[in-house]
Structure formats: C-alpha cells, structure tokens
C-alpha positions as CSV (number, residue, x, y, z in Angstrom):
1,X,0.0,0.0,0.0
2,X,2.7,2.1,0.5
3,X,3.6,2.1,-2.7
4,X,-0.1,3.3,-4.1
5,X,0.7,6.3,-1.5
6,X,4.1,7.3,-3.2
7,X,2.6,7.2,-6.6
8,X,-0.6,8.8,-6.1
9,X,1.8,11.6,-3.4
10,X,4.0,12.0,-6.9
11,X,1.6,12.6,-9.4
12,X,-0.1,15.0,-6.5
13,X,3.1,16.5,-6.9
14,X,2.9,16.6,-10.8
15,X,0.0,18.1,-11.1
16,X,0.6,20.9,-8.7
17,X,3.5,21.6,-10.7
18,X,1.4,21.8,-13.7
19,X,-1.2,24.1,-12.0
20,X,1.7,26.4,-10.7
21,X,3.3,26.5,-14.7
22,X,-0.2,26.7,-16.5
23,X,-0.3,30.5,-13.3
24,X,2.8,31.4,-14.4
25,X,1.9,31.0,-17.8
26,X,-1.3,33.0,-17.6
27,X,0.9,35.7,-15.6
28,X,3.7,35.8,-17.9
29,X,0.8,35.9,-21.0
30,X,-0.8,38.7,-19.3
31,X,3.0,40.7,-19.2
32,X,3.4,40.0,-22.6
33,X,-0.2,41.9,-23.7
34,X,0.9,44.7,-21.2
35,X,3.9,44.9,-22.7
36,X,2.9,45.0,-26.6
37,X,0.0,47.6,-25.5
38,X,2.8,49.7,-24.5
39,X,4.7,49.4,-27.3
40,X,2.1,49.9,-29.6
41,X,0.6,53.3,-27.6
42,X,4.3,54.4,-28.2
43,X,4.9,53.7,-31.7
44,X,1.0,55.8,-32.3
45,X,2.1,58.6,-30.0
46,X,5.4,59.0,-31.5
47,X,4.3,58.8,-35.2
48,X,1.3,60.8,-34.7
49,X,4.4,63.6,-33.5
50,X,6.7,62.7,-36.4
51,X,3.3,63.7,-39.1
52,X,2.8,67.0,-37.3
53,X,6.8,68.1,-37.9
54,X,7.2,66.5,-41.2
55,X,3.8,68.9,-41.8
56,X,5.2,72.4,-42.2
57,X,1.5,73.9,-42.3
58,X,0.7,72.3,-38.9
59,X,4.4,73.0,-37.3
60,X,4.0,74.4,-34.0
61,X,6.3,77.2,-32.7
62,X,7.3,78.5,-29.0
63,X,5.1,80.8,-28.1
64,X,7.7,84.2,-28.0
65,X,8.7,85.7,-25.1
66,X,7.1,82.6,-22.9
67,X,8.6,80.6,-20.3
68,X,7.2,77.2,-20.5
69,X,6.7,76.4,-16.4
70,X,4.0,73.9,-15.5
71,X,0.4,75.9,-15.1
72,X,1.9,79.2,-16.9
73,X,-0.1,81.1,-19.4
74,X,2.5,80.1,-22.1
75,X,1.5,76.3,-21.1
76,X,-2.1,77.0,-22.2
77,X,-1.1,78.5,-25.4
78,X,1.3,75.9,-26.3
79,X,-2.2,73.0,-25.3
80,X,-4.1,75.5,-26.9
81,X,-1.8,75.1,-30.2
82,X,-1.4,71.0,-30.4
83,X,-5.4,70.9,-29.9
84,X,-5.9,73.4,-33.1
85,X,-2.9,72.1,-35.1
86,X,-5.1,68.6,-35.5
87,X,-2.5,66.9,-33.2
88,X,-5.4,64.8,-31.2
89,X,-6.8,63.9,-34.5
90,X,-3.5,62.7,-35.3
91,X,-3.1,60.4,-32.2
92,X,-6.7,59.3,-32.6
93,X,-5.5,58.0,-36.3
94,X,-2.5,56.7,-34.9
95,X,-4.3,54.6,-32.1
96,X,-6.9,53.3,-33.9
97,X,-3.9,52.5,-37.0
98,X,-2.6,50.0,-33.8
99,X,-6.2,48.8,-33.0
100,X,-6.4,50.4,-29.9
101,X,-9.6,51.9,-29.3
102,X,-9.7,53.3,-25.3
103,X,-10.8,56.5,-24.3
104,X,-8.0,58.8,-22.8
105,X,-6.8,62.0,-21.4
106,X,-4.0,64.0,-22.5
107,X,-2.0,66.3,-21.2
108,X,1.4,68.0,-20.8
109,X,4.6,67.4,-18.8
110,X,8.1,69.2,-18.8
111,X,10.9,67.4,-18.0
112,X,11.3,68.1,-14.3
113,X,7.6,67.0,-13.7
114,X,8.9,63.7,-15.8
115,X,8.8,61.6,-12.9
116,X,5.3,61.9,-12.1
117,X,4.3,60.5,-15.5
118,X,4.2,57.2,-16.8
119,X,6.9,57.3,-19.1
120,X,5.5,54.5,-21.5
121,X,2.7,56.4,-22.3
122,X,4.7,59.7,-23.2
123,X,6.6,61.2,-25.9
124,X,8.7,64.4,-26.7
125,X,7.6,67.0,-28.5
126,X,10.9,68.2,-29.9
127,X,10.1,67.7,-33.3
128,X,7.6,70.3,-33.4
129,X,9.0,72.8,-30.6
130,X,12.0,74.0,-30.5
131,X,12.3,73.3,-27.3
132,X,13.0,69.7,-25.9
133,X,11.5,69.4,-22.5
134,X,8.1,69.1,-22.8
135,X,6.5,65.8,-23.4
136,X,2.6,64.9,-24.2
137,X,1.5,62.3,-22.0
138,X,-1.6,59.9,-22.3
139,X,-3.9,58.4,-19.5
140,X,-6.1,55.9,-20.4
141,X,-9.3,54.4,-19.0
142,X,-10.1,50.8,-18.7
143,X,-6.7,49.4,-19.8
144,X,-7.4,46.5,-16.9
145,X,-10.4,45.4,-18.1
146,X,-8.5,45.3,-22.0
147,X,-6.1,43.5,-21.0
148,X,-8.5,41.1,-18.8
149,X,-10.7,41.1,-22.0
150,X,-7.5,39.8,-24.2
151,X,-6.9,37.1,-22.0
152,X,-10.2,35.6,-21.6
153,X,-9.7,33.1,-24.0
154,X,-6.5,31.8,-22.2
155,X,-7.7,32.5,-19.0
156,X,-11.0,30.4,-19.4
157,X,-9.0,27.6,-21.4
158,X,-6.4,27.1,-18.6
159,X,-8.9,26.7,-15.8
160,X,-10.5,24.1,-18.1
161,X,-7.0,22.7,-18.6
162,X,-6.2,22.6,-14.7
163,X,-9.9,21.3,-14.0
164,X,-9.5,18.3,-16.4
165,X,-6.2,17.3,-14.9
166,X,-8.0,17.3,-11.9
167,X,-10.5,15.4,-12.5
168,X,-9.0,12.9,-14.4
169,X,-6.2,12.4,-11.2
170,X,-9.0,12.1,-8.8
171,X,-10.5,9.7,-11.1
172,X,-7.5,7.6,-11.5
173,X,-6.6,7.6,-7.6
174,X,-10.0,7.0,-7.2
175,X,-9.9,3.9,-9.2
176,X,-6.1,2.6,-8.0
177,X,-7.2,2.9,-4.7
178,X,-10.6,0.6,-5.4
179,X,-8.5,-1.6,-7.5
180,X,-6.0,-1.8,-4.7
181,X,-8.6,-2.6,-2.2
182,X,-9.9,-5.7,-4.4
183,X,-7.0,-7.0,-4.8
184,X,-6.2,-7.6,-1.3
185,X,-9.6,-8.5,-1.4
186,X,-9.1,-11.5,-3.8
187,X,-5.8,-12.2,-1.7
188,X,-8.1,-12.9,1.1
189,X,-10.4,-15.0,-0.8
190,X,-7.4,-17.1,-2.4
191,X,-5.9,-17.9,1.4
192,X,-9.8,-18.8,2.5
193,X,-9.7,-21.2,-0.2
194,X,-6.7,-22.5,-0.1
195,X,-7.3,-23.1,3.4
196,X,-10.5,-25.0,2.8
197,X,-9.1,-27.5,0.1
198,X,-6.2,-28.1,1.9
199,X,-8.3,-30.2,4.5
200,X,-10.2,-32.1,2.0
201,X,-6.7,-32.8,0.2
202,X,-4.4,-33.8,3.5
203,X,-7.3,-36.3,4.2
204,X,-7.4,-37.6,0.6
205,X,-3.6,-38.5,1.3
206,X,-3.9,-40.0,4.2
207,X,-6.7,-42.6,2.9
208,X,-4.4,-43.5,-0.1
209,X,-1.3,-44.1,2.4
210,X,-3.7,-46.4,4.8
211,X,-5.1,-47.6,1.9
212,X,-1.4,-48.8,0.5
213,X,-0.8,-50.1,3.8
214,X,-3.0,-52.7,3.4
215,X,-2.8,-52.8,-0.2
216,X,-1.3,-56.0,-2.0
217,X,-2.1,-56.0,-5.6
218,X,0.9,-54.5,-7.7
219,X,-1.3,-52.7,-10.4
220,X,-3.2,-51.0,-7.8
221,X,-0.6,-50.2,-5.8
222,X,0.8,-48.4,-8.5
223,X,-2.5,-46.2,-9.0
224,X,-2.5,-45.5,-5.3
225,X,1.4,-43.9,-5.7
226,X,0.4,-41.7,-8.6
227,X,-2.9,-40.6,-6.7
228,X,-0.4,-40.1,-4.1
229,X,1.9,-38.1,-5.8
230,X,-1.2,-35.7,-7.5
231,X,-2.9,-35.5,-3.9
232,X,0.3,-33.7,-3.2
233,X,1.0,-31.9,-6.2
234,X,-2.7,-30.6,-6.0
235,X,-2.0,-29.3,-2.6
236,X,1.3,-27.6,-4.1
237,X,-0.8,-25.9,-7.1
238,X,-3.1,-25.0,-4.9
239,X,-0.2,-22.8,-3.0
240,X,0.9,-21.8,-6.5
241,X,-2.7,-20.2,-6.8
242,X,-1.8,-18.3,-3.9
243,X,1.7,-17.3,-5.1
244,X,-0.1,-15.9,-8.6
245,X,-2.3,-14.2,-6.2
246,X,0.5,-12.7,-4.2
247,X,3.1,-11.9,-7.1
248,X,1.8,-8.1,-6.7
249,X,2.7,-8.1,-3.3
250,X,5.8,-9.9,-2.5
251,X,6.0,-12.3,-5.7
252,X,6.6,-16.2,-6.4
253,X,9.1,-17.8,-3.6
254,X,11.1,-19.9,-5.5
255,X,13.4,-22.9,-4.0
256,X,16.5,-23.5,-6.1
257,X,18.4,-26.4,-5.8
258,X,20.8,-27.9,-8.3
259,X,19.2,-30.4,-10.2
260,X,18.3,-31.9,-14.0
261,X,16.1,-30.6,-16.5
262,X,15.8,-34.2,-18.5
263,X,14.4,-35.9,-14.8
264,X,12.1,-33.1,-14.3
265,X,10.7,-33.7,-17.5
266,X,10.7,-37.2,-16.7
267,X,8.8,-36.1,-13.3
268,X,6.5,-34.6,-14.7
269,X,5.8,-37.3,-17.4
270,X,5.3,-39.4,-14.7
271,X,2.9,-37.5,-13.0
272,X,0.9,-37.3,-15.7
273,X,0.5,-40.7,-17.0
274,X,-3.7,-41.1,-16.1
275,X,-4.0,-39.0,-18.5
276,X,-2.2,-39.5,-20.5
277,X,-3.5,-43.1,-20.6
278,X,-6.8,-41.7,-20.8
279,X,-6.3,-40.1,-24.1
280,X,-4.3,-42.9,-25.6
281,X,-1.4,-40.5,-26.2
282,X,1.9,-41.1,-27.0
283,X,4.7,-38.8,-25.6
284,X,8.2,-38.9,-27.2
285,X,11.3,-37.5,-25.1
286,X,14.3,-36.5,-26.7
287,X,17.5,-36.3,-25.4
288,X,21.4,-36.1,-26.5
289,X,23.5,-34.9,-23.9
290,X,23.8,-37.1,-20.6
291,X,22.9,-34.1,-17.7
292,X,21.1,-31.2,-18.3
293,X,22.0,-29.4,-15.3
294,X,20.1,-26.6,-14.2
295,X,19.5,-24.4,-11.0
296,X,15.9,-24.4,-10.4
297,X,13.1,-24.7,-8.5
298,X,11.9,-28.7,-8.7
299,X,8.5,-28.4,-8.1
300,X,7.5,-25.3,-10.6
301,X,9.4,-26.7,-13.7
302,X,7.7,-29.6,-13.4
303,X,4.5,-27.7,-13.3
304,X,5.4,-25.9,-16.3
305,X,6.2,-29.2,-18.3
306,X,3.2,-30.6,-16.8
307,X,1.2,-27.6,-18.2
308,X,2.0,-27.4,-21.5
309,X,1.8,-31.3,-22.1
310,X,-1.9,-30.9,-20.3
311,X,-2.2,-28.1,-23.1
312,X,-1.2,-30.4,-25.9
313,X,-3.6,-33.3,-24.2
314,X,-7.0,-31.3,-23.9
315,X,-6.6,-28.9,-27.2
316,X,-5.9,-32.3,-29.4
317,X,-8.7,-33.8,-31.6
318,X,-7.1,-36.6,-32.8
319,X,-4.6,-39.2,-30.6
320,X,-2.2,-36.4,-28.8
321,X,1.6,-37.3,-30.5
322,X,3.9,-34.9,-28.4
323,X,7.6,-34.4,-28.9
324,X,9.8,-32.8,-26.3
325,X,13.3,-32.3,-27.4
326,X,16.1,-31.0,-25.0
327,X,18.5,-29.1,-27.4
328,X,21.7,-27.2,-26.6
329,X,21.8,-23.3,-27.7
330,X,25.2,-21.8,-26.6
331,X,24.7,-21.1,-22.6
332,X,20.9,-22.2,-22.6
333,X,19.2,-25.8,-22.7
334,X,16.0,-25.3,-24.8
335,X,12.9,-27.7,-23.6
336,X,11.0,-27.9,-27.2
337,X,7.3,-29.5,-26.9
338,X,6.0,-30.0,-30.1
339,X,1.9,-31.4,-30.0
340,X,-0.3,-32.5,-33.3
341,X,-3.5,-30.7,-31.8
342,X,-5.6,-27.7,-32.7
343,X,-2.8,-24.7,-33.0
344,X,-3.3,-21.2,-32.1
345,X,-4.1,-18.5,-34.1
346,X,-0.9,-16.3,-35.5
347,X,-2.5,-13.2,-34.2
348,X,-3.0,-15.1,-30.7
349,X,0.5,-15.0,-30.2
350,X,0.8,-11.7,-28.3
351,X,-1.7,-12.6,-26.3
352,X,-2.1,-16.2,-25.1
353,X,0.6,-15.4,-22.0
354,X,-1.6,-12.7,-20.6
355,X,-3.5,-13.7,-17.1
356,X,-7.0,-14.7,-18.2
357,X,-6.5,-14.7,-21.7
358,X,-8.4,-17.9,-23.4
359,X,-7.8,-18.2,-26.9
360,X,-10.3,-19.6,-29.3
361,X,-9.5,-23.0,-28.7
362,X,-10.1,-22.6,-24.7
363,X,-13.5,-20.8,-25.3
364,X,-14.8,-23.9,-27.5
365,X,-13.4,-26.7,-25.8
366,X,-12.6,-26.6,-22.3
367,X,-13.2,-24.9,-19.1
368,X,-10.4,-22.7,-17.3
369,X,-9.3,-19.1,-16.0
370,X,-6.1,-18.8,-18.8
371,X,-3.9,-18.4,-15.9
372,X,-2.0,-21.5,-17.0
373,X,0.4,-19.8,-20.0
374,X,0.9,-16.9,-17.7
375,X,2.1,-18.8,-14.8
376,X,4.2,-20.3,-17.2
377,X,6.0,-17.4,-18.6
378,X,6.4,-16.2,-15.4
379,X,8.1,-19.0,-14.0
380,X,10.8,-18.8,-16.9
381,X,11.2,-15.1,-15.6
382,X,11.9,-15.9,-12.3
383,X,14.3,-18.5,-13.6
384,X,16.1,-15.8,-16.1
385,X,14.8,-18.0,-19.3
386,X,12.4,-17.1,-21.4
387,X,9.4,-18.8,-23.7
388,X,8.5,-18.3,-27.4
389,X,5.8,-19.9,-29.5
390,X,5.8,-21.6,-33.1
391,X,1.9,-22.2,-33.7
392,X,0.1,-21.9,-37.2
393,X,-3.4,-23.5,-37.1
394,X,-4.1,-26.0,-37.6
395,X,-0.6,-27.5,-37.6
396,X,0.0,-28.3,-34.2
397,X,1.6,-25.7,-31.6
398,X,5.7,-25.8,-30.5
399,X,6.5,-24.1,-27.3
400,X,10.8,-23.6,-26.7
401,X,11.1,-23.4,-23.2
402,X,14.7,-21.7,-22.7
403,X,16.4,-21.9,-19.3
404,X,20.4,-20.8,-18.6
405,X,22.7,-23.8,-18.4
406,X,24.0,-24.4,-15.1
407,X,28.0,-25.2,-15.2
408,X,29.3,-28.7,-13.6
C-alpha cells in the first residue's frame, strides 16, 4: 500500500506543478499583452508627433517671449496650439492604425515633472517645438479590463486545462485505490480457499497411504502412488494459486536447488501418465547430452512441463503425438514441446501469455481461468529464461522453453 501512497503523493506533486506553470503562464501571458499595449501606444504617440513636424502647415512654434513652467499662461497656449494644429486627430488616427480603441486624457509634462508621468505612455515634442523638454502624456481608461478582455480566451482555457487534470487524477486515484482494495480482497479470498481444500486434500492423502498399507495387488498399488503423488501436487498448485495471487505483493518464492532438466521432465511425465492413458497418447522424449544441469526450483518446472503437455492433451482432436526435445543453444538448454492438436491463431500470439486470456480454442473446448500460460511465462522469468511460440493453425503448436545452463 505504501507504494499506491508514493505514486498517487508524486503525481499529487505533478500536477501541482502543472497548476503552478499553467499560473505562471497565464501571468507571464498577461506581461506580454501589457507589454505589446505599450509598445504599440508608443509607436501611435510618436508617429502621430513625427506627421505633425514633417507637416510644415501644422508645425507648431514657441510661443515668444514665454517661459514654458507647469500651469503658466505660455502652457495653455502651447495645449491650446497642439489641440488646433489637428495633433489629437492625429493620435486618434495613430491609435486606432494599432487597434487600440480606449478612451484617454491627454495632457502636458516638462521634464522636471517627468517623474510623475508614466513614461511608456509619453513622448517628446521636440520635433515640433524648438524646445525639448516638454513631453505629451496619455492616460487611459479601462486598460485593466483590456487587457482582462484579451486574456479571456487563455484565462477560461487554462482553468478548463487545470480542472480536467484534476479530475481525471481524482479519477485515476479514485480507481487505484478501489482496485487496490480488491485485490487484497481476492488475496483474502485465495488464502480462504486455499485453506478449505487443503483439508479435503491432507485427508485424501492419508486414505491412499492407509489404503497402500494394506494394499497388495501390484497394479493398484501403483495407481494409489500416482494418486499419491497428484494428492500432493494438488496441494502444491493449490499454494501456487496463492503465489499468482500474491506476485503483486511480494512475488513467487522460488526454492533452487541444483538439479536436471531431463528428470524433471521425466517427473512430470510421470505425474501425468492417467492422463495420458486416458487419451491414448503417446509422448516422445528427446535427449542427446547425458545431464542437463540446471539451478531451479523442482516443483514449478515440473508444473510448467506438466502444463504445457496438459495443453497439448486437452486442445488435441485426434490421438495427442507430443515431442519434447532438450537441445543445446550456446549457454541455454531449450525444452521444445511440439503437439499434433488444434494450433493457435498467429495473431493469438501476443496474447495467449496474458493472465486470463483464453484463446479460441479454450473458449470452445474446455473450461479454465487462462492463468495457466501466464504462470508459465512467469516462471521462466523468475528462472532468467524465457518462452516463445511456433503455432500456425491447424498444424499443431511448439512451445521452446529456454532456461540458462548451469556449469558442472
């Protein structure tokens, strides 16, 4: 559980992070308008200046004999000039020329009254005085709500943005954590019933070993070993179940011991043989080398021989005729098992090692969970090998079971 709580504190964290950028963005979006609204009040204010002096009718002069202080006389004049000379048409042109379209005030500022102006919104009028330190200054109204209006779009598309993210993480925590929950939920369930056929099984056992006790016919007493043998194996699958169950919490617990791939095989063979008697099969073993040694848990190799030779027994319509070859591939042994039965389908191939897959085959003839290939592959995992299919219906199926050679 403690991992669920790391992932769903990390993407927590993610999408925080992407909040706190999509902010920044919006902020850094809403500079940039500022920013080009200044420029572009500048670049009207200064060529609607640069028309009046290049303009030699509308040329303003200093008004004679005038000192041009802030409040003089002189001051009117000079306003008094730029409003007949056409100058606020000029601006108006210029403004609406850079598509911007808010009402302002204008007004005049000398240099040493500079500071109290906002400078972006000002420009000299030495062009068309001959005097340099007087500047016309603009004030406008409702430049928040244009700049507010400009980002609107963004605005309203990054809260829809930050509210999907949200959702959609709520969602998928939401569903991890339910998911979580019934899984240790099925955990449960697996250990209940694990628990209850473990009784049935342990006294199924001890009938067949009173029951050989007493037992003196040869023929039977070899039926009683193999029921024997399967009471037990049952008992160990049933444990496997468990493991499957487990593998997202603490995974398979294997038991390695040195051992030999061609008697496991042999095991397992062995194990099998009702069934393989019941289907009048024949099962070929084929072997060049004298040890196979391998390190390797006993009891789940021979459950994965015994699972794919059950595979080639039940999907079989005619007498089951199965080959298993041990071959030699540079540090590897390769277990081939090579059936005559049904095939899977080429685009099955991907797919037939999933947990609860069943392939078309399963669905028509046989009951299951398709946790039997998975368990499989698994198992190869665990023992650093690896599995790969030949099949091309309906020519029979060939599964190479690879595991890593173990050195004398």
């Amino acid at each position: 559980m403690r991992k669920i709580y790391m992932l769903i504190g990390g993407s927590a964290l993610a999408v925080l992070l992407l909040i706190s950028f999509q902010f920044y963005w919006i902020h850094q979006s809403k500079k940039l308008i500022d920013d080009q609204f200044t420029n572009r009040v500048s670049m009207a204010l200064c060529s609607a200046v640069e028309k009046i002096s290049d303009n030699p009718s509308s040329c303003l002069a200093d008004p004679v004999g005038c000192a041009l202080t802030p409040g003089s006389n002189c001051q009117s004049i000079l306003q008094s000039m730029i409003r007949d000379s056409g100058f606020v048409q000029e601006i108006n042109k210029s403004l609406a020329f850079y598509q911007i379209h808010l009402p302002y005030n204008m007004s005049l500022a000398t240099k040493d009254s500079s500071a109290d102006c906002d400078p972006q919104y000002s420009c000299s009028l030495a062009p068309i005085i001959s005097q340099d330190d007087h500047w016309v200054k603009l004030v406008f109204q409702g430049k928040k709500d244009y700049i507010h209006q400009q980002l609107g779009s963004m605005w309203w598309a990054s809260i829809l943005i930050v509210l999907s993210i949200i959702s959609m993480f709520l969602y998928a925590t939401n569903t991890l954590i339910r998911q979580k929950k019934l899984s240790e939920e099925n955990v449960k369930f697996f250990n209940h019933m694990t628990h209850e056929f473990s009784t049935p099984l342990t006294n199924i056992h001890l009938a067949t070993s009173l029951i050989n006790k007493s037992n003196t016919d040869t023929r039977i007493a070899g039926y009683i070993q193999i029921l024997s043998a399967e009471t037990s194996n049952l008992k160990k699958q049933l444990g496997q179940v468990l493991s499957l169950a487990n593998s997202n919490h603490q995974g398979i617990q294997l038991d390695k011991s040195k051992t030999d791939l061609l008697h496991l095989v042999e095991e397992a063979i062995t194990g099998m043989q009702l069934q393989i008697n019941e289907k009048s099969a024949v099962i070929y073993v084929h072997a060049s080398e004298r040890a196979y040694p391998i390190l390797a848990d006993k009891v789940h190799v021979r459950n994965v021989i015994k699972n794919l030779i059950d595979n080639a027994l039940k999907y079989n319509n005619d007498r089951p005729e199965i080959n298993i070859d041990i071959i030699k591939t540079n540090d590897q042994w390769c277990v081939r098992v090579r059936d005559n039965g049904m095939g899977i389908h080429e685009n099955e191939h991907s797919k037939i090692f999933d947990p609860f897959y069943r392939g078309a085959n399963q669905m028509n003839t046989s009951n299951g969970f398709g946790l039997g290939l998975n368990y499989v592959k698994k198992i190869l995992h665990l023992h650093e090998g690896d599995i790969h299919i030949e099949s091309i219906k309906p020519n029979g199926s060939s599964f190479n079971l690879y595991f890593p050679k173990l050195s004398i």
